[in-house]
N, C-alpha and C positions, 0 to 999 in steps of 0.2 A: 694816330691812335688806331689800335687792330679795329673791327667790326668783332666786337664782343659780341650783339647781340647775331651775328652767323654763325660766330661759333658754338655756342651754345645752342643753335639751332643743331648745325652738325652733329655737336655733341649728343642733344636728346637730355640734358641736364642743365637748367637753368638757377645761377647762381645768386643767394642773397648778398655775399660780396662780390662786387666787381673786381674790386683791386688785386682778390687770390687768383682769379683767372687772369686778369691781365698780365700779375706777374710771372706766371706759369710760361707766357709768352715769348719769354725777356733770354734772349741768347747775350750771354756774356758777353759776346761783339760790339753789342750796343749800348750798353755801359761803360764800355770802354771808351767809346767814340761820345756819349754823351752823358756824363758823371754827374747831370744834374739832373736825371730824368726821375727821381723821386721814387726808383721801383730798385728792388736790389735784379738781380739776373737767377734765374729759374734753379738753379744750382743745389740749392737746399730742396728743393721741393722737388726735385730729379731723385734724392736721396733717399726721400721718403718714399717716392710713389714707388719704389725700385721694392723696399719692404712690404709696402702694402702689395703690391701688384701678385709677387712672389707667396704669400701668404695667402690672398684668395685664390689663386691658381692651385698654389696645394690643394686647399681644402676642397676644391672643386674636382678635382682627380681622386681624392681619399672618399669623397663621398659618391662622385658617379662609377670609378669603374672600384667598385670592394675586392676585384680578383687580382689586380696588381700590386707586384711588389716594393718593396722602399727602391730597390734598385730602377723596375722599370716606371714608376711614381718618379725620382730623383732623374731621371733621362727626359721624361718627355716634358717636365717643367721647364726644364733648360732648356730645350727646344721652343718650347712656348712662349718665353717671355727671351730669348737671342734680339741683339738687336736688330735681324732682317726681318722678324716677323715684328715685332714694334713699329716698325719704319714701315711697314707694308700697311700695317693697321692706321695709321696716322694719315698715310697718302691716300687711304680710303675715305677719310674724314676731313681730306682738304687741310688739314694740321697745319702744312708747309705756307698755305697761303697767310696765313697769319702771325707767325715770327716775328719780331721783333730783332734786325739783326744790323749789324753795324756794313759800312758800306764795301769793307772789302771782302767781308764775309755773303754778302747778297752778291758780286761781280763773283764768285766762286762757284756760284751753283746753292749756294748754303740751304736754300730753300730744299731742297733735292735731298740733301745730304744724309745717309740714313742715322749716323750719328745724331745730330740736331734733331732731327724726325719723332726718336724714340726716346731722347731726352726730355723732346717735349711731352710728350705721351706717358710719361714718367710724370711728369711735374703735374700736366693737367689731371691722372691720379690722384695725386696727394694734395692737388687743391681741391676736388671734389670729396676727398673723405673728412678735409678739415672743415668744409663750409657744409657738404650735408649730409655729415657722419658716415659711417660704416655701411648702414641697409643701401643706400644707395649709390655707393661705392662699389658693392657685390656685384648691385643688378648691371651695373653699365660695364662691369669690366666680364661679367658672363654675356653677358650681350654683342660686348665686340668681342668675345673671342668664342661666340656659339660654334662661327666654323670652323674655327680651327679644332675645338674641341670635338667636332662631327666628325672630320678629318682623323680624330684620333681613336672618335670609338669606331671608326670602319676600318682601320688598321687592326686596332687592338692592340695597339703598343707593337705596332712592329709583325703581329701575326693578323691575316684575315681569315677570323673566323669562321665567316658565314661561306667563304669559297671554299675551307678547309670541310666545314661541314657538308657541302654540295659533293664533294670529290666524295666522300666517304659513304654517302649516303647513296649517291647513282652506281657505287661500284660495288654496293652491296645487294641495293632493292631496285637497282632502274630506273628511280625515280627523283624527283625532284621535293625538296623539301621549302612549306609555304608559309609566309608569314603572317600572323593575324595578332592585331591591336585588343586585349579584353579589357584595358580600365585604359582612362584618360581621364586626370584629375589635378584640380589645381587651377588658377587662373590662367589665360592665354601667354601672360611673359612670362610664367612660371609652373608653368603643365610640367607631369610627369609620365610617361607612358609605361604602361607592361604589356609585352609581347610577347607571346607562344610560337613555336617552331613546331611544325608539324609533318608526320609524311602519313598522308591519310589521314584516318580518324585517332591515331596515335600522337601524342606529347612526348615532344623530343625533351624538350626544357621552357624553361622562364626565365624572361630577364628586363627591366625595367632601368630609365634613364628620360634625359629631358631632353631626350628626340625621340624618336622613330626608330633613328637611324643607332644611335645608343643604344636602344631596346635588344633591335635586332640584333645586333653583336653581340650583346652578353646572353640573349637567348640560344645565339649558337654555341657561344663559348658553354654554357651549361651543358645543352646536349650534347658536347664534344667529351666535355667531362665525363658525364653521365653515362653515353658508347663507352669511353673507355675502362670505366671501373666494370662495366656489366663483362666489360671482352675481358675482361683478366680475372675474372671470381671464376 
């Protein structure tokens, strides 16, 4: 039997059923090689978390960055829930060590596998949202994926803001544009920051998100905005 109670350590989510995580576990290989092991294999529950997973991700892209579009919203989801970022996620949480996997499937590497990896990571999903609903479903799947979503508001979907903003602003005034935190609110796993962009005593823009680092970007994206309407009137 896996060590439930480590994984649920790992996890950061401790379960009133055991049996939904244990099956969450359960690679098809090992059902096969032991038909009487009382668990069906993770398969169903891969299915779900695959909906769920895709669904909070959305909403967490439509609610932190408001300036993207369904296109680049519909890109960087796929990217986010791909299964090498799954598998990556998984390998950070020791996932693999706890498998449930039939014996030719463990001589293979299975453990490793980023398949299995992100299948589990799927399953363990959709048993977290069956046994402790939705709110705490949110919090664990923005929680492992803060940085990848960090990673996305420093890009900006593909554009980096805040360099785009540096470029424009030193080639204009010589100077460098600084950033300052005015509100920080909300509890610590669920703070939201607004940030100001400044070059001296002037406001470039405002932009607000559930980092720092989020703020920042849309603050520059604002003021990039903001330059460009004033340079075209």
């Amino acid at each position: 039997m896996a060590d439930l109670a480590g994984v649920q350590q790992n996890l950061g989510v401790f379960f009133n059923d055991q049996s939904m995580l244990e099956q969450a576990l359960v690679h098809s290989s090992y059902i096969n090689e032991n038909p009487g092991f009382g668990q069906a294999s993770n398969e169903r529950l891969e299915f779900l978390g695959d909906a769920v997973l895709g669904m909070i991700v959305a909403e967490g892209l439509y609610q932190d960055f408001p300036h993207f579009s369904e296109g680049e919203m519909t890109k960087l989801r796929a990217g986010l829930v791909r299964q090498d970022t799954l598998a990556r996620m998984a390998r950070a949480i020791s996932l693999g060590d706890y498998l449930y996997l039939g014996k030719g499937e463990e001589a293979s590497g299975g453990r490793r596998k980023p398949a299995n990896l992100a299948g589990a990571l799927e399953a363990i999903i959709a048993a977290i949202f069956l046994d402790q609903g939705s709110a705490t479903t949110k919090d664990f799947i923005l929680r492992l994926f803060d940085e990848e979503l960090e990673k996305v508001a420093s890009r900006g979907g593909g554009v980096d803001y805040k360099s785009q903003l540096q470029e424009v602003i030193q080639a204009r005034e010589q100077k460098t544009p600084t950033y300052q935190v005015i509100e920080s609110v909300g509890p610590d796993h669920d703070k939201r920051f607004t940030v100001e962009v400044r070059v001296g005593d002037s406001v470039l823009g405002r932009g607000s998100g559930k980092s720092k680092k989020m703020a920042e970007a849309e603050a520059a994206r604002s003021a990039l905005e903001q330059l460009t309407t004033n340079f075209t009137q």
